[in-house]
N, C-alpha and C positions, 0 to 999 in steps of 0.2 A: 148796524153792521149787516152789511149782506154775503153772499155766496151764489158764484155763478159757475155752472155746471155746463158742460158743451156732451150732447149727445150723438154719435154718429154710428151706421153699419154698414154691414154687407158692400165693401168699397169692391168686391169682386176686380182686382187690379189686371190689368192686362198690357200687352199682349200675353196670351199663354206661353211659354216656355216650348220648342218643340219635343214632343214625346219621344224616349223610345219605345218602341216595340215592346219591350217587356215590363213598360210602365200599362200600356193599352189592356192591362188584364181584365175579366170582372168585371167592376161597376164602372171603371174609368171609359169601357169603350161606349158605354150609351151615352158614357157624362160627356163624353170630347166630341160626339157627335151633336149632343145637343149644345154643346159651349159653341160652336161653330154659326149656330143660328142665334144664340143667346147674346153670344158676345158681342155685338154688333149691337146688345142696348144700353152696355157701360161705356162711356165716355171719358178718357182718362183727363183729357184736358177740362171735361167738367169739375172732375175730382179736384183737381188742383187749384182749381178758382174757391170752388167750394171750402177747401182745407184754408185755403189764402184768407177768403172771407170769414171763416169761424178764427182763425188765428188774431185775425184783426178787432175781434171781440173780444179776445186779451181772459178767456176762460181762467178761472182759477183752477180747475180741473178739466180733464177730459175721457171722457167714458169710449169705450169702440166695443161695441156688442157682437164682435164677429162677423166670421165671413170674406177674411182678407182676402181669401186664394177661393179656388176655381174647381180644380182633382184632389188638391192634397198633393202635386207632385214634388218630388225632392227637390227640381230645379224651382219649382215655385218657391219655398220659404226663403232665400236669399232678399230676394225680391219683396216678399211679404215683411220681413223683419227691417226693411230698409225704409219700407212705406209707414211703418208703425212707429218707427224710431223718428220720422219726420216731422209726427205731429206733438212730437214732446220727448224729455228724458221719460226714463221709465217710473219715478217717482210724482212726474206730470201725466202721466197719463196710467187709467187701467184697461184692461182688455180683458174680455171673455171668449173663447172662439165656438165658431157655429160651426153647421152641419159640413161644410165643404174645406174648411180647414181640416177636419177629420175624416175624409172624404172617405178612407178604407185602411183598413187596420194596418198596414206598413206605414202610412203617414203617420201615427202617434207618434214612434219617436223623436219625428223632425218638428209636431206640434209642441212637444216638452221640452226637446233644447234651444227652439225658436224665440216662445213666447217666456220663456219664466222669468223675467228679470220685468216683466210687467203683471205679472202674478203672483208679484212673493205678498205676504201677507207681513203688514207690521211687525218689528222685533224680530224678523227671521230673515237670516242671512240670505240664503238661496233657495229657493224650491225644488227640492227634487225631485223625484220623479217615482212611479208604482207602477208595471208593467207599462210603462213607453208614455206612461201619459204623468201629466204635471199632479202632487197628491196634494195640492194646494188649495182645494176648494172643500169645501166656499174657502174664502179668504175675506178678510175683513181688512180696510184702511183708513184710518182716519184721516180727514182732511177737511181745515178748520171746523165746521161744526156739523160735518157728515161723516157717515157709518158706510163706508161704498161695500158693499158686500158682492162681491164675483162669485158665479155658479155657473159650471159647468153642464152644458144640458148637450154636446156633442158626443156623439159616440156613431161609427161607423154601423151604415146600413145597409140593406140588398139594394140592388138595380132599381132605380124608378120610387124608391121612398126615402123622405129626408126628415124622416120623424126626429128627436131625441127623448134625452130619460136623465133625471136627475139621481135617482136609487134613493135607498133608505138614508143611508149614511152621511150624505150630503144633505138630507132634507133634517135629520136629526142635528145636524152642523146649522144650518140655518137657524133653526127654534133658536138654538145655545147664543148663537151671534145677536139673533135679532134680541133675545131681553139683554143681554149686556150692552149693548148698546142703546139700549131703549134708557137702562138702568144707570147710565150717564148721561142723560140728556140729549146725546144725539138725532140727528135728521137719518133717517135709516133708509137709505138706499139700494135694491137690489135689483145686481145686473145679470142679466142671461140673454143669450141669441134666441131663444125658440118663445112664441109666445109662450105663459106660464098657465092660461087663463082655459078653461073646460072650451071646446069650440073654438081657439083661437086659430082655428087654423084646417085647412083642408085636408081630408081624410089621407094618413097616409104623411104629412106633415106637421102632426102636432105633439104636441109636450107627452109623452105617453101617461107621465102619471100628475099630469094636469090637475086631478080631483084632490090630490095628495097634497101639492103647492098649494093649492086653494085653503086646502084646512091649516096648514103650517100660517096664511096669515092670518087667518081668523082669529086663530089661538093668539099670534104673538103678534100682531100688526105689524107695520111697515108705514113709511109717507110715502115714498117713489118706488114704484117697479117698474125698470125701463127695457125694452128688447128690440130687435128686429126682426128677418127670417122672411116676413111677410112683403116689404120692399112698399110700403105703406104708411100711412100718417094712421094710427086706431088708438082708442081710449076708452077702458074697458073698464070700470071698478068696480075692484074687489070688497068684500065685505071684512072690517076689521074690528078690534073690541072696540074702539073709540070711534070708528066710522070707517067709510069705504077708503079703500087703497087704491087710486089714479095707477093704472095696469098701461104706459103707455110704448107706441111700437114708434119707429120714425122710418122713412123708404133707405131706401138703397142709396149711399151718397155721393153713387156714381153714375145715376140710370136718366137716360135720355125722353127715350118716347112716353106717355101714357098721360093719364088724368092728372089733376090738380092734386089730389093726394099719394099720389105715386112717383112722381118723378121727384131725379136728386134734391136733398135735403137733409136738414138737422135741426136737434131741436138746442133749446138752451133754457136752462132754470134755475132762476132767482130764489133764494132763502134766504128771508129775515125773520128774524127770530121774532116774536109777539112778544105782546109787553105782562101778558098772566101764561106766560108757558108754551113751549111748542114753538112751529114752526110755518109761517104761510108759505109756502110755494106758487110761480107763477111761471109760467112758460110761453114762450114764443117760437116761432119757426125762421127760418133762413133756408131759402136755394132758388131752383127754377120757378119758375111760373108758364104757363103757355101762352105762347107768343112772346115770351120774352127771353133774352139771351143770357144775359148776365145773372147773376146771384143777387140776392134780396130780400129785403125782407117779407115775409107771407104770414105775416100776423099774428096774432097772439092764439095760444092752446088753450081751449077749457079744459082744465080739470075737475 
């Protein structure tokens, strides 16, 4: 028996909504200036091939690591929750949101009554909410013989830095999930937008307490930690009690120009169970290729 997992991020949807004025405050007027040169490298009709192509792969699950929206603006989440709702019910698909979903503190509460029906955690009706944001992380789901564990690393930041921060309480949440699920035999999967990994990421955009994540696997392993943020294919491993944790990112699943590890893509991974315990994992890619138009497949992932 196996288990196929569909990995995708940062679909950065567009067009942007137009602003008003009194949305333009703060961090949104550097961000809308730079979305203006930005925007023009996500391709929505990519996205759509791309989404078409991973559907047609008939995932048993599907992971979305953030990043739907652009400002955080309130005319965005209509739009963001329609793009998410597209690629599954909410019990087909989970969602963690990154840095631009939270783009500045008045978008939380449109990020918590947006996403929660894709962040409720098994056995719990609804997620509700702690100061404007979802109190549901980590969250844990089972499905077939995976532990999808969702964590939140967004939280709203100054002009020009797209750091995040997990906090204590959440990383204290994590340890708890990871042996209970370890403790059932579980495939332990954990999902966040922001790289998780020390260096994962340029100065100014990375995990803040990075070092912290690091020792929570050490102590309690993991098989998969998957993310995005970076708009990149990278594969990082972490050091775990039984061996390294495959720390892996996948690009943007919307972006057009750039390298052979940058442009649209997703990843997808196979779990079958071993015959003395545990689980092998194997991954492959699917999207653009340079010089090629269509969606495809781009070969298989070391882990």
């Amino acid at each position: 028996m196996s288990y196929l997992l569909a990995h995708l991020s940062d679909a950065h949807i567009g067009p942007l909504p137009r602003p008003r004025p009194r949305d333009l405050m703060g961090k949104r007027i550097t961000g809308f200036v730079n979305w203006r040169r930005r925007g023009r490298l996500h391709d929505m009709r990519v996205l759509a091939d791309l989404v078409a192509d991973l559907q047609a792969q008939s995932p048993d699950h599907i992971a979305m690591t953030g990043d739907i929206l652009n400002l955080g603006l309130p005319d965005e989440f209509p739009f963001a929750r329609a793009w998410l709702g597209s690629l599954g019910t909410p019990d087909h698909v989970s969602f963690v949101p990154g840095n631009h979903d939270a783009y500045v503190r008045s978008s939380l509460p449109h990020l918590a009554a947006t996403f929660a029906p894709w962040v409720v955690q098994d056995g719990v009706a609804e997620a509700g909410t702690a100061d404007g944001m979802p109190f549901a992380f980590p969250y844990l789901r089972r499905r077939g013989p995976l532990a999808l564990i969702g964590l939140s690393s967004a939280i709203p930041t100054a002009p020009l830095l797209a750091s995040g921060a997990l906090g204590r309480a959440q990383r204290d949440g994590l340890a708890r999930l990871l042996d209970e699920a370890g403790a059932r035999g579980l495939a332990r999967v954990v999902m966040i937008h922001h790289p998780p990994h020390v260096r994962g990421a340029k100065r100014g955009r990375g995990l803040r307490d990075a070092a912290a994540f690091e020792a929570v696997i050490a102590r309690h392993g993991a098989e998969l930690v998957i993310h995005g943020h970076n708009h990149r294919t990278s594969v990082a491993p972490l050091p775990g009690p039984r061996g390294p944790v495959p720390v892996v990112g996948v690009p943007s699943c919307s972006a057009v120009p750039g390298t052979h590890g940058h442009l649209a893509a997703y990843h997808l991974y196979r779990f079958a169970e071993r015959a003395g315990g545990g689980y092998a994992v194997t991954a492959e890619r699917r999207g653009l290729a340079p010089g090629r138009a269509g969606i495809g497949d781009l070969g298989p992932l070391s882990l």
